[in-house]
C-alpha positions in Angstrom: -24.5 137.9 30.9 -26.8 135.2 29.0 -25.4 137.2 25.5 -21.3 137.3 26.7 -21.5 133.1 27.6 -23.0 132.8 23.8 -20.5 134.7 22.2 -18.1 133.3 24.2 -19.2 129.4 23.1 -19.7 130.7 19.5 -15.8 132.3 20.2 -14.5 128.4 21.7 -16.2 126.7 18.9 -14.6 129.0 15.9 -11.3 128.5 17.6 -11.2 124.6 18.0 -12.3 124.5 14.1 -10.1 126.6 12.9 -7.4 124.5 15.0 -8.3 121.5 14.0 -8.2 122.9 10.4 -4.8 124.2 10.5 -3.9 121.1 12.1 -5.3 119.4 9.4 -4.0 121.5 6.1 -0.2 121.3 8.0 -0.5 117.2 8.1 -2.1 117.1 4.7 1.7 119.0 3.8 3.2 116.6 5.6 1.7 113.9 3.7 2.5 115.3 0.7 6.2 116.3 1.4 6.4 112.5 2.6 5.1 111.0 -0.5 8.0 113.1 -2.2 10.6 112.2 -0.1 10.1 108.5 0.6 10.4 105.8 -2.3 6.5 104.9 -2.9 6.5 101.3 -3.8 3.4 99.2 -4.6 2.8 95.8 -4.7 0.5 95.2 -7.8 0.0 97.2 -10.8 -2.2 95.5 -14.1 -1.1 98.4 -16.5 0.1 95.9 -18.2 -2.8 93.8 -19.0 -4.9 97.2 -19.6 -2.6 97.7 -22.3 -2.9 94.1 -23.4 -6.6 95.1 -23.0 -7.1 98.0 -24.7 -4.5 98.6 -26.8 -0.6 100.1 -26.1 -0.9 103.8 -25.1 1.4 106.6 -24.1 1.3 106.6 -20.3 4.1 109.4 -20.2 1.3 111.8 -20.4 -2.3 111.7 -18.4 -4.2 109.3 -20.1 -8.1 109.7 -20.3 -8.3 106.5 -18.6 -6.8 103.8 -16.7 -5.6 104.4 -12.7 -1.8 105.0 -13.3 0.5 107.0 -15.7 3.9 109.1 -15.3 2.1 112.3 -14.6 -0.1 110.9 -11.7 2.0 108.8 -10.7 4.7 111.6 -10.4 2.0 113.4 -8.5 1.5 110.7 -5.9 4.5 109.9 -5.6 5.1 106.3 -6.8 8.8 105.2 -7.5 8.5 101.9 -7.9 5.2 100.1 -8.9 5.3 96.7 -9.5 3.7 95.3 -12.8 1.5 92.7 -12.5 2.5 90.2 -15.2 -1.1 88.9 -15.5 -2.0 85.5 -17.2 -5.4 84.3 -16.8 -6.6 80.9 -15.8 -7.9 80.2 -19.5 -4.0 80.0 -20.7 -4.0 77.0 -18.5 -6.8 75.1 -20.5 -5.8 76.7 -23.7 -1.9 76.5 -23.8 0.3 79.9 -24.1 0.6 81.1 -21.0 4.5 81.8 -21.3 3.8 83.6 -24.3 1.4 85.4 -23.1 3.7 86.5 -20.1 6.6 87.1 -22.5 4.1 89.6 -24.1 3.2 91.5 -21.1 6.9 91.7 -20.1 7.6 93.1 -23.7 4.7 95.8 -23.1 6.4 97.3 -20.1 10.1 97.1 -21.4 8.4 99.0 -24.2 7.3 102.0 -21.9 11.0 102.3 -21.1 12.9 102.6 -24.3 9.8 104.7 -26.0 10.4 106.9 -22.5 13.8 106.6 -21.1 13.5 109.9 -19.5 10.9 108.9 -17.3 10.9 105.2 -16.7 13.6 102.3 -15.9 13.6 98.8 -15.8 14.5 97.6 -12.2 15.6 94.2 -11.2 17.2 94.9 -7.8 16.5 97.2 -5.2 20.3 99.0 -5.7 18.2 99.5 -9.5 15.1 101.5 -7.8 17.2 103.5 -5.7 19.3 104.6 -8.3 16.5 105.2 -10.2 14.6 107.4 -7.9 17.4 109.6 -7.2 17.6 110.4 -11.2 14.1 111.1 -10.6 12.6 108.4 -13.0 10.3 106.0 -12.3 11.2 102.3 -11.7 9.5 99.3 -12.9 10.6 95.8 -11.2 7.9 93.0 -12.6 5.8 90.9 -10.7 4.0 87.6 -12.5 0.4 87.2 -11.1 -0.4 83.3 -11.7 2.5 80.6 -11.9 1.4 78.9 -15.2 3.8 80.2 -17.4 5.6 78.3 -15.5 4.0 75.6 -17.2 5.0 72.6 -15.5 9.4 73.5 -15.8 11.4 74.6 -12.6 13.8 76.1 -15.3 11.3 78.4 -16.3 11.4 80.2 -13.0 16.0 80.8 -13.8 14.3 81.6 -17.0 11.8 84.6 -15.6 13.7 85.4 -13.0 16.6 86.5 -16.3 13.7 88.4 -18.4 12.8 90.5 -14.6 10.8 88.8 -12.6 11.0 89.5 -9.0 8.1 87.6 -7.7 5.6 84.8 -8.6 1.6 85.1 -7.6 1.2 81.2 -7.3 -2.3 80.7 -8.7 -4.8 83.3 -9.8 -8.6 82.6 -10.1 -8.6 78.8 -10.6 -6.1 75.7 -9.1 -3.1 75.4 -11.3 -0.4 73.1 -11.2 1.2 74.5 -8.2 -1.6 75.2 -5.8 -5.3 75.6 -5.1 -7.3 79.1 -5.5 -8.5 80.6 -2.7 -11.2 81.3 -5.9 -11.7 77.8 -6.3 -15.1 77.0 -3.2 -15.7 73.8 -4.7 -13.5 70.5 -4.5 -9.8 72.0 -4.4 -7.7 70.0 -6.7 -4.2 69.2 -4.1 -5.9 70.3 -0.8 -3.0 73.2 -0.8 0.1 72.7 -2.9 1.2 69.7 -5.0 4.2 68.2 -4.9 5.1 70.4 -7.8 3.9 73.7 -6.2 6.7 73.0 -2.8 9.3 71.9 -5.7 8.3 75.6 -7.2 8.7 77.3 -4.1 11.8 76.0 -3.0 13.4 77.0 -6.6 11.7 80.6 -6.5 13.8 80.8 -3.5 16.9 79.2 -4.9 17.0 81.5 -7.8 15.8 85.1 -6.1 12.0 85.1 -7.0 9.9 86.2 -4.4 6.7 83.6 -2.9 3.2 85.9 -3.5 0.3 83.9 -1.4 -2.3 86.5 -2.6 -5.0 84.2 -4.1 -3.9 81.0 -2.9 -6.0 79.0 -0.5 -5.9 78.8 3.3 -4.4 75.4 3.0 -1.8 76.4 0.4 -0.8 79.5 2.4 -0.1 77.5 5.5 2.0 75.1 3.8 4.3 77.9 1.7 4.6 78.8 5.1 6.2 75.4 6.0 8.2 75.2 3.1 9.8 78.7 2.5 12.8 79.3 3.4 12.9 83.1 3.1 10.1 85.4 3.8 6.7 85.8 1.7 4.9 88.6 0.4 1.0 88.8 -0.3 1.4 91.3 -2.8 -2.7 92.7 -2.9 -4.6 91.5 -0.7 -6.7 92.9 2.7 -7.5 91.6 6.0 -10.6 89.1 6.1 -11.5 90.7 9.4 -13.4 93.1 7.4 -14.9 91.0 4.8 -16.1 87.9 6.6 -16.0 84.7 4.8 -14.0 86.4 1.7 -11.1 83.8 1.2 -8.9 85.7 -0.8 -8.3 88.5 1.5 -6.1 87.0 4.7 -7.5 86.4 8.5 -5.9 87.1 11.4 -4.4 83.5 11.6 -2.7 83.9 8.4 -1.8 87.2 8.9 0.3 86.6 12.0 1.9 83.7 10.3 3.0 85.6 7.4 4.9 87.7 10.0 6.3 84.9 11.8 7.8 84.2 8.4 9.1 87.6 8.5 6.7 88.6 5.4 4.6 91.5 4.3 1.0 92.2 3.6 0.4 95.0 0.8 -3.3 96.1 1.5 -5.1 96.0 -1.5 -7.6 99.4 -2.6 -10.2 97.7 -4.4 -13.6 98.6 -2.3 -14.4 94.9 -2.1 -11.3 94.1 -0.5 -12.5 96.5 1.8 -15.7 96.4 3.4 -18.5 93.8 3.6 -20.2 96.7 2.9 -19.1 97.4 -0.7 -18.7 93.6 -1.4 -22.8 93.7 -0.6 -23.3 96.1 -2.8 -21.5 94.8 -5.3 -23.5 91.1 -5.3 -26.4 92.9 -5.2 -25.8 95.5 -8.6 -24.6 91.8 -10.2 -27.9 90.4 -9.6 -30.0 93.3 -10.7 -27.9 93.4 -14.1 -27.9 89.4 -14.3 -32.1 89.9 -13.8 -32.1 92.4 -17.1 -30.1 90.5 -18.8 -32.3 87.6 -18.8 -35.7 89.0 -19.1 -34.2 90.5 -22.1 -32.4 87.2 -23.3 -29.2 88.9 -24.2 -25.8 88.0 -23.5 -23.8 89.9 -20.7 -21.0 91.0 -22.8 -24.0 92.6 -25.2 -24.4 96.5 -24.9 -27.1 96.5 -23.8 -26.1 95.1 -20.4 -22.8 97.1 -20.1 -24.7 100.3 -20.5 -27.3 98.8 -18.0 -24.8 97.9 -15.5 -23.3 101.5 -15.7 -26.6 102.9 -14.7 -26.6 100.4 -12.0 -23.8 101.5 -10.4 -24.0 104.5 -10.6 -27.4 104.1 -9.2 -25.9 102.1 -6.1 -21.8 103.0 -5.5 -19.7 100.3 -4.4 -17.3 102.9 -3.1 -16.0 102.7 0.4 -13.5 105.4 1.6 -10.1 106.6 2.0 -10.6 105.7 5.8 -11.7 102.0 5.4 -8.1 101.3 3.9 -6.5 103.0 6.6 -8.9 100.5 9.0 -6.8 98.0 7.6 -3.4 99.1 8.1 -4.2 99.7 11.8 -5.8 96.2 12.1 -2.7 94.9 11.0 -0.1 96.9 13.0 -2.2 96.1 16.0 -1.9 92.0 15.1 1.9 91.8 14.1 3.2 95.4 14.5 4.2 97.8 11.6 7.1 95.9 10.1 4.7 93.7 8.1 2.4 95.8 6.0 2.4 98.0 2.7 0.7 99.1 -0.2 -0.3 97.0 -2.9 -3.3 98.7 -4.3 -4.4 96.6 -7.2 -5.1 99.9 -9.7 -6.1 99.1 -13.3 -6.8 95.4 -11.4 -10.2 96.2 -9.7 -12.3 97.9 -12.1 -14.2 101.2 -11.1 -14.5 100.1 -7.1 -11.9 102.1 -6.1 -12.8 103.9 -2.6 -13.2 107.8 -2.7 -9.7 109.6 -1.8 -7.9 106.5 -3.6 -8.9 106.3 -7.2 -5.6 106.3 -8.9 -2.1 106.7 -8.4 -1.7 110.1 -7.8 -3.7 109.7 -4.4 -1.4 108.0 -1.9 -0.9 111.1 0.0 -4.3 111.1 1.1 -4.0 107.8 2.7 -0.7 108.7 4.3 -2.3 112.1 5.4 -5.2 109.3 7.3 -2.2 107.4 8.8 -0.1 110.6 10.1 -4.0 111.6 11.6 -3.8 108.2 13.5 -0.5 109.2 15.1 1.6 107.3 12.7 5.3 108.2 12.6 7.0 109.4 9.7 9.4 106.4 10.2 6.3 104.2 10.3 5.2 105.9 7.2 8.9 105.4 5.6 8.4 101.3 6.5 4.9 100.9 4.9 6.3 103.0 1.8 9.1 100.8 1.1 11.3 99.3 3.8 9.0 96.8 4.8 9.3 95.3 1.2 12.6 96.1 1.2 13.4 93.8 3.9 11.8 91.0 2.2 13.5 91.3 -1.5 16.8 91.7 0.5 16.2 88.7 2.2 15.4 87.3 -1.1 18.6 88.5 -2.9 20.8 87.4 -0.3 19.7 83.8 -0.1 19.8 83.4 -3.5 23.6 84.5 -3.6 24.5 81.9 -0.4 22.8 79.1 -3.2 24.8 80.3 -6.3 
């Protein structure tokens, strides 16, 4: 009797696992036939500076490096990433950051007359959908930090003709528009300047999209006040999981931004992610900072790099696949599913991507952890694209009413 109730527990056991693993291999299809079949959209892509960076590649092929090309990109099925046009805070001090941005446009217009077969320049959402149906890849622009600007409302008419579809405010430093969320010391207009609400309005007068990623909390409440049309925080996470982290968004902000109707694309990058990783992360800097100073070198010498790659490896960053799911659930719990996205930040965070995310090919696996949640395929369908979708529509069409 004793050896039939062990067989039969070993019998129950087998079963449930080999349930749960069906279950699991059939949503893991599911994920992948979604990823296929809805337009994959993402917030914030720096291909372009990584080919500013380290030189102009083919990224029609599978490069040895970087997070995204037309291959694994194809495989994940992204559509329609965004590219970050992304001018450092030094162009401020140093003059040329228009150029700089007119450079890194150039770079990605390249890509699509070297590979016409495989990507598009997109400046409207009619453009993407058009161009995922002939199975190509779209490229819409996004400009991270408003200094090429550089101090000219008609410079936004002017972006907004080369492609740009939305304007990061600020980066890592205050600019002329608005403070840093960056900046901890003493913040240069205590939120926008009068400039920055001039900036904002015009962006909305001419079709540009508001990004609050990176601005401050006092800057981000005030867009708030001044937008007329909805906002977008193009990569960034929620600061319920990284305490004290000012450039990811709390729970305050978060519910504003959906007041406003706007979107938060969750951003990948590990220390966006977890207090955990961000830890980690400090604490590899200080070790490497240590060596580099008992050894009086420089930290861009060779000797540190290769030190700070054993580091690493020696202590992973890395949080997981499931962490950035943590964060789509936080937010559809605060303001409901209509307000949050993907905006993974790859070739933007260095090698802290989480396991199950590290480049573009990947997004399955995080819609496979949402469908495991009991998301909906038409939930899934919103955080692919529609959500943004609302937002640039609502952008388009108030810039037509002001023509």
């Amino acid at each position: 009797m004793k050896l039939h109730k062990s067989f039969l527990v070993i019998f129950l056991t087998l079963l449930i696992v080999n349930c749960n693993t069906n279950n699991d291999e059939q949503l893991m299809k599911k994920a992948e036939e979604l990823s296929q079949k809805f337009i994959i959209t993402d917030g914030h892509i720096d291909l372009p500076w990584r080919l500013h960076k380290n030189g102009y590649e083919d990224v029609s092929v599978r490069t040895p490096g970087g997070d995204f090309d037309y291959i694994r990109a194809k495989q994940g099925g992204l559509d329609a990433p965004f590219m970050s046009i992304y001018v450092p805070a030094t162009y401020q001090v140093t003059g040329g950051a228009k150029e700089m941005a007119l450079e890194l446009m150039n770079s990605v217009k390249r890509i699509t007359t070297d590979h016409p077969d495989k990507f598009e320049m997109a400046y409207s959402i009619s453009d993407v959908e058009r161009i995922f149906n002939e199975g190509k890849i779209a490229l819409p622009m996004g400009m991270e930090n408003g200094a090429p600007i550089e101090g000219d409302l008609n410079n936004i008419q002017f972006f907004f003709d080369e492609g740009i579809r939305y304007i990061t405010l600020t980066h890592s430093e205050d600019n002329d528009i608005c403070d840093s969320s960056y900046n901890l010391g003493e913040r240069t207009h205590k939120g926008l300047s009068n400039f920055g609400k001039e900036v904002v309005l015009e962006m909305n007068r001419v079709g540009v999209m508001v990004d609050i990623s990176h601005v401050s909390d006092e800057a981000f409440y005030q867009v708030m006040d001044v937008t007329k049309v909805p906002a977008i925080a193009s990569h960034s996470s929620a600061r319920h999981f990284t305490p004290g982290f000012e450039r990811n968004m709390s729970d305050e902000m978060i519910k504003r931004l959906a007041e406003n109707g706007g979107v938060i694309q969750i951003n990948f990058g590990s220390s966006f992610v977890t207090k955990e990783s961000q830890d980690k992360r400090s604490k590899n800097a200080e070790v490497v900072a240590a060596f580099a100073k008992e050894n009086n070198l420089e930290s861009d010498d060779s000797k540190v790099k290769e030190y700070a790659k054993q580091v690493a490896l020696n202590n992973p960053v890395f949080c997981d696949v499931t962490d950035v799911a943590d964060h789509f659930d936080h937010v559809v719990n605060l303001v409901g599913i209509d307000h949050v996205a993907f905006g993974s930040d790859y070739d933007g965070v260095g090698d802290t991507l989480p396991y199950g995310l590290k480049d573009a090919s990947t997004f399955p696996n995080l819609i496979y952890h949402l469908l495991k949640r009991g998301y909906s395929e038409e939930d899934i369908e919103k955080i692919c694209y529609k959500n943004i979708w609302r937002v640039w529509k609502a952008t388009e069409d108030f810039a037509k009413m002001n023509l």
